[in-house]
N, C-alpha and C positions, 0 to 999 in steps of 0.2 A: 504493500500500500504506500511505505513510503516512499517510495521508486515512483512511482504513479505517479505521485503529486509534485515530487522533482522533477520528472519530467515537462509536466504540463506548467510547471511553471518556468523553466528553462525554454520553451517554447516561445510561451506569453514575451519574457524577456526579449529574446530576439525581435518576433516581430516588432516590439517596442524601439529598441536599439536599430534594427530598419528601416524605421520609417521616424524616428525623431533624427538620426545623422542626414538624412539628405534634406531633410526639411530646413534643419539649422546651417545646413552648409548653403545652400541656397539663401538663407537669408544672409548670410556673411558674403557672398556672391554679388547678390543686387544691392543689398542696404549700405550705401555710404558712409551714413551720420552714425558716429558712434554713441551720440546718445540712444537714437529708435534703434539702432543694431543690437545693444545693451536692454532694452526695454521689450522687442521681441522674444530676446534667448532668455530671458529672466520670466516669461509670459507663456511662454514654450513650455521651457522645463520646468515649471511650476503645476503644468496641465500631466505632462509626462508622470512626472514624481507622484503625482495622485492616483492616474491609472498602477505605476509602479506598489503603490502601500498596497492597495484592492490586491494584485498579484501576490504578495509577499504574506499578505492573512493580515495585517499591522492593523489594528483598529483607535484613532489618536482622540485621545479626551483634551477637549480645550478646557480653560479651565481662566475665565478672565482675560481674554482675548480680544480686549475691545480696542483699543487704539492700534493694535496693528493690523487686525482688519480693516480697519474704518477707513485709513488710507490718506486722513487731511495732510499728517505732514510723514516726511521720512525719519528713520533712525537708525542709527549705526547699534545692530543689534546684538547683543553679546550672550553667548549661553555656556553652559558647563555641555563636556563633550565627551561622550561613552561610545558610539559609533557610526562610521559611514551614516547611517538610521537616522540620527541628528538630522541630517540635512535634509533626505526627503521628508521628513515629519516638520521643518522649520516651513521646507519650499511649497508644503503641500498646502499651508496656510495660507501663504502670501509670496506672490514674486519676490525677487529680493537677487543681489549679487555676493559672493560668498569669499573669503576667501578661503585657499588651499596653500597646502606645502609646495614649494617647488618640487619639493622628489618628486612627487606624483605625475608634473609634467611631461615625464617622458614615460610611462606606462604604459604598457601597450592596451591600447581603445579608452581606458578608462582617461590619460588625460585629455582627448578629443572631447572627451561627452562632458569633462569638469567646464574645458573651453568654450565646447557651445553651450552649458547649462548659465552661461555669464561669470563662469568663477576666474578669481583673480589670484596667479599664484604669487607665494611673499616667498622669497629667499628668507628666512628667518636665522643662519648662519653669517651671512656676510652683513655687516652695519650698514655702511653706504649703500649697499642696493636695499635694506630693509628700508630706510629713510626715503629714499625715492618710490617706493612701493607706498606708505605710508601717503605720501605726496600724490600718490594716483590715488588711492582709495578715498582721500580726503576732495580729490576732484570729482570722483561719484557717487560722493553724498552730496557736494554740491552740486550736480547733476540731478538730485531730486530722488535716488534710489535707497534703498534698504538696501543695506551692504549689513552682512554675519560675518561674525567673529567670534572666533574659539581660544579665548584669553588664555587656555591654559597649556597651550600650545603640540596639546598631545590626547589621545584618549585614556581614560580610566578604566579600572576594573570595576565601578560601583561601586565600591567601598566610601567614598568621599570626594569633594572637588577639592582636583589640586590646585595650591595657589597661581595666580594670576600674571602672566609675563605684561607688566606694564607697558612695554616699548610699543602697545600692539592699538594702543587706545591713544598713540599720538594723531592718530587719521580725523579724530576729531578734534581737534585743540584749532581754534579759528573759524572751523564749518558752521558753529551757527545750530548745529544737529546734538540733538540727546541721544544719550544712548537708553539703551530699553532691553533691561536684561529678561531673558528668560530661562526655567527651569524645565530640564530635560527630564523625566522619572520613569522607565521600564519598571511596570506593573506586574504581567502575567505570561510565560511563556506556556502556550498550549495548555492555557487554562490556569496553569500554577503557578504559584506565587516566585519570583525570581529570588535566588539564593546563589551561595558558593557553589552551589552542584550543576548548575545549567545556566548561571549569567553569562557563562564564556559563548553561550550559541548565540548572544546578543551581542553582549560587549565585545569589541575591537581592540587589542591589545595584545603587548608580546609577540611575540618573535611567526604569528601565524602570516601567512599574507593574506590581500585581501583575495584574491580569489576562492582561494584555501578558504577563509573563514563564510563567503558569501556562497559558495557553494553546498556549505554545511547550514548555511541560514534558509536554503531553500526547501531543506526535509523539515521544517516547522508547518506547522499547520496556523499558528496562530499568533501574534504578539501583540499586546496592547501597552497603551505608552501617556504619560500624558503631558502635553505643555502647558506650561501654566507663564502667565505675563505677571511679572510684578513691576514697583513703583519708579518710575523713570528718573535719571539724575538728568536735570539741564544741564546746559553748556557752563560753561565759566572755570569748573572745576580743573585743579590740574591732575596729570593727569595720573597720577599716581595715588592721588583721593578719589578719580573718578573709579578704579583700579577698584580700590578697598570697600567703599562705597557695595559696588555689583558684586564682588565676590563675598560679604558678608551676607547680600539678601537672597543671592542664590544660592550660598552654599547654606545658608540658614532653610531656605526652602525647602533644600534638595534633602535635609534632615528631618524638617518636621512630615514633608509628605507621606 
């Protein structure tokens, strides 16, 4: 049976994966302006990411989600980060531009669909290029976008949110944009409560790759997840208050949930 279900979801994938690449490459093709180019693939893979959770069994509880649905203004959005999952469960809410590791850039397929999903990779090793990366991101929140960010520069085992690489929340210092954290929290794998025994089918972490672990994420039947929006910091702060600030309310959430 669960051969079956890996299959038919390995399927689904494809077709997905074939017809969201030409689609996005075509809009990278025709669309000049990089803002609508940016606004497309962020609107694209947003629609994708949601047929993706339906494929994958993921069922996501929102939980006070009202300003970033609502869509009056943008915000540079920051979450605690357990795995890959984060992202479609962020994107399936609301567009938004994200960013990624440069490792991942050269992956084979996987960083094509990061690039046309609107994702922005940081060199987060070299200073000078993280500065200039910082310096792009901070032009597409003034561009009007929801730009994600994973402050803690790596995924967890669920145990706890690791502290906060500050250097990553200079993208906002001058934009003008709040940041607007959110808390990630895996609920139920195939029904049961997530533990030491079966987090690893979820969580992303240690030495497995992602294929290796996504593969194994496809013999699940089910996972339920919930994001929850908590209280936004305005702009003004620097940014290593703004830092402490989001990791005290999310990592206080990600305990109390």
């Amino acid at each position: 049976m669960v051969w079956v279900i890996k299959t038919v979801k390995i399927l689904a994938f494809v077709i997905l994966v074939v017809t969201f690449l030409p689609i996005s490459f075509c809009v990278d093709l025709i669309v000049g302006d990089k803002m609508a180019k940016l606004r497309y693939f962020s609107r694209i893979s947003s629609l994708y990411l949601r047929a993706a959770l339906m494929v994958l069994g993921v069922k996501v509880g929102l939980r006070n989600i009202n300003k970033l649905v609502r869509g009056k203004e943008n915000y540079l959005v920051i979450s605690n980060h357990l795995s890959y999952l984060d992202i479609f469960v962020i994107f399936s809410t609301v567009p938004a531009v994200f960013i990624a590791n440069s490792e991942l850039e050269d992956t084979f397929l996987l960083g094509t669909i990061i690039k046309y999903s609107g994702g922005v990779f940081v060199e987060r090793r070299n200073r000078s290029r993280l500065l200039q990366d910082m310096q792009h991101i901070k032009n597409i929140l003034n561009m009007g976008f929801n730009v994600v960010l994973f402050p803690e520069g790596t995924t967890s085992d669920g145990g706890e949110v690791k502290p906060f690489k500050t250097s990553f929340l200079d993208a906002q210092a001058g934009s003008g944009v709040s940041v607007l954290p959110l808390c990630v929290r895996y609920r139920k794998i195939n029904g049961e409560d997530i533990d030491a025994r079966n987090g690893r089918l979820v969580y992303f972490y240690g030495d497995i790759t992602f294929y290796e672990h996504f593969f194994r994420l496809l013999s699940l039947r089910s996972i339920s997840v919930d994001l929850t929006e908590l209280e936004v910091i305005p702009p003004g702060y620097a940014r290593k208050e703004s830092a402490k600030i989001a990791f005290e309310r999310i990592s206080g959430a990600y305990k109390g949930m």
